[in-house]
N, C-alpha and C positions, 0 to 999 in steps of 0.2 A: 504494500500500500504506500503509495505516495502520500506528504503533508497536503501537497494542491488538491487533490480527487476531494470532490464533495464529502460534507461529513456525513449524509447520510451515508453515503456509499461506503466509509472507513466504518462506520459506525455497526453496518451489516457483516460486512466480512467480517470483522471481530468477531460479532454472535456466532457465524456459520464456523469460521476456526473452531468455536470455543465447544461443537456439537461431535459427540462420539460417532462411530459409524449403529444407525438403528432404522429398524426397520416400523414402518406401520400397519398397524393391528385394525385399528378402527380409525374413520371418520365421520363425523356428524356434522351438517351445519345446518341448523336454528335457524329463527327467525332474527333472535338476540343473537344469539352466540354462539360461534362454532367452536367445536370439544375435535383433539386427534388423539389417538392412545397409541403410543410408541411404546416398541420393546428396547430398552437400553441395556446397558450393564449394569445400571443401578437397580433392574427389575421390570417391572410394565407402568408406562405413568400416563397422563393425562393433562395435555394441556390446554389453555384457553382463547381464544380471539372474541374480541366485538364481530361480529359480521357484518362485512362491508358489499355492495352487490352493486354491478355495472348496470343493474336492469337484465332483459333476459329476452335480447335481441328482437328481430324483427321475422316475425314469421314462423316464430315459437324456437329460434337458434338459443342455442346453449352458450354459455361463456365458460363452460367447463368441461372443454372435449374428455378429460380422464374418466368425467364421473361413473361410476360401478366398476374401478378399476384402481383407485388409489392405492389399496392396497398392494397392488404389483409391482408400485413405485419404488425405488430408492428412497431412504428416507430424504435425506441428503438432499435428491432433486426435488421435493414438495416443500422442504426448508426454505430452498433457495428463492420457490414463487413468491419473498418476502421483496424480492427486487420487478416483481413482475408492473405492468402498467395495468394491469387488470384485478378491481378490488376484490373479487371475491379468491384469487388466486392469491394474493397476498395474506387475505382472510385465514386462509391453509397454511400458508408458510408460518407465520406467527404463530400459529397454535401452535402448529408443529415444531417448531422452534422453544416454546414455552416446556412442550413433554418432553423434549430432547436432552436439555442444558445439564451439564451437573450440577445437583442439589447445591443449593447456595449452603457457606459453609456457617453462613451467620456471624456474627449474633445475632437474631431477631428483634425488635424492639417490639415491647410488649406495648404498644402505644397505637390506636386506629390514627385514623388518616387525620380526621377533625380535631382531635388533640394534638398530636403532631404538629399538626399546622398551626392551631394556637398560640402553641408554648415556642414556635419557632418564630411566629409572627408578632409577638406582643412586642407593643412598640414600635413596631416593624411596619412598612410597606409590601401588603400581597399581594402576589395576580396571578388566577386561575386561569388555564386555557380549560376551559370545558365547567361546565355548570355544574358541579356536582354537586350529590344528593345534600351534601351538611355544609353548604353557602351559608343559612340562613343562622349555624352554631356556629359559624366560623368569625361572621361578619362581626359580631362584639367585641372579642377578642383580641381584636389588633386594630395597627393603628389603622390603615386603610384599606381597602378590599376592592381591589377591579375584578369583574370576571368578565373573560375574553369568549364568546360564544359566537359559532356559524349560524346558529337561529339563538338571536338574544331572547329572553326574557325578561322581564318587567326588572330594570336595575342591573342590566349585562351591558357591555360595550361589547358594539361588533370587533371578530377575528381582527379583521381589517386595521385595528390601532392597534397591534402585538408592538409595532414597530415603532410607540409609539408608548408604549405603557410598559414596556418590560426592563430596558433599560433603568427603570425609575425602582424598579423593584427590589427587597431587598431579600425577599422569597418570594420563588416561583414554583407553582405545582402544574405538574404538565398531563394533561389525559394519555398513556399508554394508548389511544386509538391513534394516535398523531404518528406513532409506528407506520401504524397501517396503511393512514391514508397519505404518508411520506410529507407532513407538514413537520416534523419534530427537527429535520435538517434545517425548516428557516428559521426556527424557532430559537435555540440553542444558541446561535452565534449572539441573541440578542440579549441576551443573561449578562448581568456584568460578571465578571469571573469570580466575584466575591458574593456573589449570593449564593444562598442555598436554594439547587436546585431540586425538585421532587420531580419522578416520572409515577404517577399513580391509578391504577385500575389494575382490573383481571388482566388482562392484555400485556399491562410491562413484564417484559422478564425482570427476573432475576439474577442479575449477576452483575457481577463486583465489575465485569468489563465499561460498563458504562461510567464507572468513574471517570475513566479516558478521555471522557467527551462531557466533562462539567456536571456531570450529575451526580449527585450527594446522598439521595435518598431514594429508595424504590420500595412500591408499596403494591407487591401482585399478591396471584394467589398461589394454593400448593390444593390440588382435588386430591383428596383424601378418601372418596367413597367412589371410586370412576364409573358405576353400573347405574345407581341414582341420577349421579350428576348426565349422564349420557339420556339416558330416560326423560331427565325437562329438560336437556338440550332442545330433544327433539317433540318434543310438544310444545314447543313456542317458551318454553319458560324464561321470565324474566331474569338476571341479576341477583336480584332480591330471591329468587325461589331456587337458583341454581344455586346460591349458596346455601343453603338451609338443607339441600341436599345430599354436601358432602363438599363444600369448601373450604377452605380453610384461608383466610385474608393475613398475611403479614406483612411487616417493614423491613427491609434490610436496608441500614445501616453503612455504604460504603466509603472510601476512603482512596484519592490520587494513589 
């Protein structure tokens, strides 16, 4: 990897380095959320994505020639759709990617996201890229609170000022979909190098590798029940209910 090459592009290879050779078992993808279950050397795991989807062409065309065949893939190559131009092909590689990684070695911090952000924000300047559910616990908390959303809600600023509000900030929490949908490359450079950055949801990986690339804090998940969680995958089930069915939500804690 070159210093010049894009950071997302550095940012990928990292991840894809940092993946054992494995193979996969299952795919699913939701409405919400796509689930892949890789067999690794660590055992058989289960990883997460937002699901992202290009629409579903014209004339009833697919955007996923492989489909009823993923299984026959290299893991490796279904990793890799994390660089594809086609969102629900990246949808795959990130999960895949999430059940792949080695187990982050920790420490955990035993601390959710809204707390986290709190105790890192008080006094402090915040700016969310993505609305998330504990805006409304967080907002007291510190001294300022922007959130940066594609569709704003009452008290959001558009995406559109990142470039314009991140700089200012003195913690950022970044949505893990930004992976997917390859915004997290514009995002990053705009961090002053002294903030604490957070990449947060089911979607971020886990690993210490993103320290690399300015980030301080990662808050995914680890699926601890794969048979549940794959069951309201595929019934549409929200976040909220595929947790409840076997996830498990932590912080890791990384360090340059």
């Amino acid at each position: 990897m070159r210093p010049t090459e894009p950071l997302l592009t550095r940012l990928f290879a990292s991840l894809l380095d940092e993946l054992p050779p494995f193979e996969i078992v299952e795919a699913v993808i939701g409405v919400h959320w796509t689930a892949v279950v890789a067999e690794t050397p660590w055992g058989r795991r289960c990883g997460l994505a937002s699901t992202q989807t290009g629409g579903h062409g014209h004339q009833g065309g697919t955007n996923l020639a492989e489909a009823g065949r993923l299984e026959s893939l290299p893991g490796s190559q279904v990793a890799s759709w994390i660089r594809s131009d086609a969102p629900l092909l990246r949808t795959l590689g990130m999960a895949a990617i999430n059940a792949a990684l080695p187990p982050a070695a920790g420490p955990f911090v035993e601390e959710n996201a809204a707390d986290l952000l709190a105790r890192l924000g008080q006094d402090r300047s915040v700016a969310l890229i993505g609305h998330f559910p504990f805006v409304d616990a967080v907002r007291p908390a510190v001294k300022t609170l922007w959130v940066l959303e594609k569709d704003p809600l009452p008290g959001d600023l558009p995406a559109e000022r990142a470039a314009e509000i991140l700089p200012q900030a003195d913690v950022v929490a970044i949505t893990g979909m930004t992976l997917v949908n390859h915004s997290l490359g514009e995002l990053l450079p705009l961090c002053r190098p002294e903030a604490e950055v957070l990449l947060l949801g089911p979607t971020a990986p886990l690993s210490p590798r993103l320290a690399d690339f300015g980030i301080r804090w990662v808050g995914g998940s680890l699926v601890e029940q794969i048979q549940p969680v794959l069951h309201c995958v595929r019934q549409a089930g929200t976040f909220r209910q595929v947790h409840k069915s076997g996830v498990r939500l932590v912080t890791l804690h990384i360090h340059p």
